[in-house]
Structure formats: structure tokens, C-alpha cells
TIMAR-271917 format. One record per residue (C-alpha): x, y, z. Coordinates in steps of 0.001 Angstrom, whole numbers, plus 500000, padded with zeros to 6 digits. Example, Ala and Ser with C-alpha at 12.3 -4.5 7.8 and 13.67 -1.06 7.14 Angstrom:
2
{X=512300	Y=495500	Z=507800}
{X=513670	Y=498940	Z=507140}
This chain:
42
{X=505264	Y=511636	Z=496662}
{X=502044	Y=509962	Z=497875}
{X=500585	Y=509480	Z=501160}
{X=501258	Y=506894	Z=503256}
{X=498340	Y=504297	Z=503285}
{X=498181	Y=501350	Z=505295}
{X=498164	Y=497241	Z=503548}
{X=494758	Y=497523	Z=505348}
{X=493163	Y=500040	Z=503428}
{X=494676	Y=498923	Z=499861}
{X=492904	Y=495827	Z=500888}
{X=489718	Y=497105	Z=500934}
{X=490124	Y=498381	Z=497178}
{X=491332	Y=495064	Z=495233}
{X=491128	Y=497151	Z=491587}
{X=494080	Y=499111	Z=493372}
{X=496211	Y=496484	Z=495138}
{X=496111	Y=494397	Z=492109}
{X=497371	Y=497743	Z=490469}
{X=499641	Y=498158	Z=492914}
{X=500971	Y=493854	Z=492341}
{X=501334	Y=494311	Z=488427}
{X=503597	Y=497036	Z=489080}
{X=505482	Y=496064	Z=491356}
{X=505912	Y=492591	Z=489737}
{X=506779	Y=494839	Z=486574}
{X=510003	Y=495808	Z=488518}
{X=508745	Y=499220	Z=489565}
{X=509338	Y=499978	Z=493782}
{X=506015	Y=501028	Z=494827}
{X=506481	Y=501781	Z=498359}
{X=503214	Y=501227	Z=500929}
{X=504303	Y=501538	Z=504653}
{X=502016	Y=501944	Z=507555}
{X=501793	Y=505356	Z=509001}
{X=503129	Y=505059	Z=512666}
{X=499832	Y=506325	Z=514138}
{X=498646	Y=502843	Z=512831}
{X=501369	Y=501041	Z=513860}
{X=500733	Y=502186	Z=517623}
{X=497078	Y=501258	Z=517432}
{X=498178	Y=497947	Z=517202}
């Protein structure tokens, strides 16, 4: 399983959220959730 990595973060890479789309849009559940340290920093 991989790491939890906030939308934030992926953003900064677009090579790897545009990875991240084409899967996704290729049916395959690619699961990115915000860690909930992040979540109370907001």
C-alpha cells in the first residue's frame, strides 16, 4: 500500500497527477486521501 499524500502535494508534480487521472479514468481506484495531520492544519 502507498502512503498517504495530500491533493496538495500531487499538485505540485503534474507528470504524476496526470498519471494518477489516466488511471483512474482507465477504471482503476487510485485512492489519494489527506493524512489527518493535514486535515487539522486546516
Amino acid at each position: 500500500m502507498l502512503p498517504d499524500v495530500p491533493e496538495a502535494v500531487i499538485a505540485r508534480y503534474p507528470g504524476i497527477a496526470a498519471g494518477i487521472a489516466g488511471l483512474r479514468a482507465a477504471g482503476f481506484g487510485i485512492p489519494v486521501r489527506t493524512p489527518p495531520w493535514a486535515a487539522a492544519s486546516r
